[in-house]
Residue, then its C-alpha position, 0 to 999 in steps of 0.5 A: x521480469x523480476x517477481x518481487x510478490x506473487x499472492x496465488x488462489x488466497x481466500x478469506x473466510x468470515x463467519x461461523x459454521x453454517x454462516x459463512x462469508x468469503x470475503x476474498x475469493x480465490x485471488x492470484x496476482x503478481x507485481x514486478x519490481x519497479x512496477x505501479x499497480x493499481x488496485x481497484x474495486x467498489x466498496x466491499x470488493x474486498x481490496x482492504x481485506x486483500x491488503x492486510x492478508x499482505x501485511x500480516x493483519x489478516x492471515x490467508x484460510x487458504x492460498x499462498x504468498x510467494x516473495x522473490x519467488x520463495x514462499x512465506x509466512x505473513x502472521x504479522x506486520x513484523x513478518x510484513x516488515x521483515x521481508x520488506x513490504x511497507x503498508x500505509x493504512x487509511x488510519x495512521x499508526x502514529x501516536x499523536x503526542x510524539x513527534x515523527x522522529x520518537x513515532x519512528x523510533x519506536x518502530x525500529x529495532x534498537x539495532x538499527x539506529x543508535x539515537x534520535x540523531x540517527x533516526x533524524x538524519x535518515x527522515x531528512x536522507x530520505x526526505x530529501x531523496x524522495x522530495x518529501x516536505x518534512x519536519x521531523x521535531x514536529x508533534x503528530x497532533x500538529x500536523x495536516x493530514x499529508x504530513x502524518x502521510x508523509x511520516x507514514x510512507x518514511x517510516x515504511x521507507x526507513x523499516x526496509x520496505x521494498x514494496x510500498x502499499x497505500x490504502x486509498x492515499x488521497x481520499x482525504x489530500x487535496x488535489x495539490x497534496x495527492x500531486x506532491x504525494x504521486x511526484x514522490x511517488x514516481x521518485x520512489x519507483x525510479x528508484x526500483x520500489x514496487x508501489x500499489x495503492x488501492x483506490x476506487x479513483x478512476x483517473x488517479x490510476x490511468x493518470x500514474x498506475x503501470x496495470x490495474x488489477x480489478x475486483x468485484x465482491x471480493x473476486x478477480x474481474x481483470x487485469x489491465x495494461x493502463x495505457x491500453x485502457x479508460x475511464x469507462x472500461x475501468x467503471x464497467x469491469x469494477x460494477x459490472x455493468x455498462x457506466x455511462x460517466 
């Protein structure tokens, strides 16, 4: 297998000295290329901390980061975005007066792409790719919250990324938009991107995921083949305790 990402024994620390909080616990996983991990916990296990230490919001106390099997440092979204790794956050980065193709204009080097002829052609290149609906003229402020999802995901696809990370993706889609966007999904992983999302949806993960990886008050619980796994194994290991659903 192929290890495009490889966290190994990462804590984060909260607090001054004689108050402090670990919110993540000495956490190692990895994620192959091409390979649909889930990412699951309660509220406050930590998931969201975890993921920005990846994207370079938040930066390890301790442990280190490897990527393709060299160690980095990740001390800003740009350093995420360099080597590749795309996070799309529950709170979009896009600003609401611009349309997607000046939202990703502005997200990328001048090198790049010369005009906004450019760039509109790449959103369509990849739209069409990847089976996204997308207009690229229109206005942030015009669009449902799936579009602004959509533009989110093309732009991490337009920056480089070859690991795409979503933060609790359909906490606000309805059940038809959390279909298309997993259809895409699917489309994207075909197509060797490593996907993992962070959800606390039991059977959106059994229904798409590869593995799950489980923590609990910021701590690794397990990790788990989804097809040898269910619903109520999933609850049990996340509260740790027996769940009847």
């Amino acid at each position: 297998m192929n290890t495009i990402l490889k966290p190994e024994h990462i804590q984060k620390y909260y607090g001054n000295e004689g108050n402090i909080t670990k919110a993540i616990k000495d956490i190692s996983f990895s994620v192959e290329a091409g390979e649909f991990l889930g990412i699951m916990g309660a509220s406050g296990s930590g998931k969201t901390t975890l993921i920005n230490m990846i994207g370079g919001i938040y930066y390890p106390d301790s442990g280190s980061i490897y990527y393709e099997n060299k160690r980095v440092e990740i001390r800003s979204p740009k350093d995420a975005d360099r080597l590749g790794i795309g996070v799309v956050h529950q709170h979009f980065k896009l600003v609401s007066s611009m349309d997607a193709v000046e939202n990703i204009e502005i997200a990328l080097s001048d090198k790049e792409y010369k005009n906004k002829a450019d760039i509109r052609k790449r959103i369509t290149d990849v739209a069409k790719k990847y089976g996204f609906t997308v207009n690229p003229d229109k206005k942030i402020c015009d669009m449902s919250v799936s579009e602004k999802q959509t533009v989110e995901i093309i732009k991490a696809i337009i920056k480089g990324a070859k690991i795409l990370i979503l933060d609790e993706p359909t906490a606000v889609l309805t059940p038809q938009e959390s279909s298309s966007l997993f259809n895409v999904i699917r489309s994207m992983k075909k197509d060797g991107k490593s996907i993992i999302i962070i959800t606390h949806k039991l059977q959106e993960v059994l229904d798409i995921s590869d593995n799950v990886y489980i923590m609990r008050k910021g701590r690794y619980i397990d990790t788990l083949k989804t097809s040898e796994t269910d619903e109520n194994e999933l609850a049990c290991k996340m509260v740790g305790k027996t769940v009847t659903l």
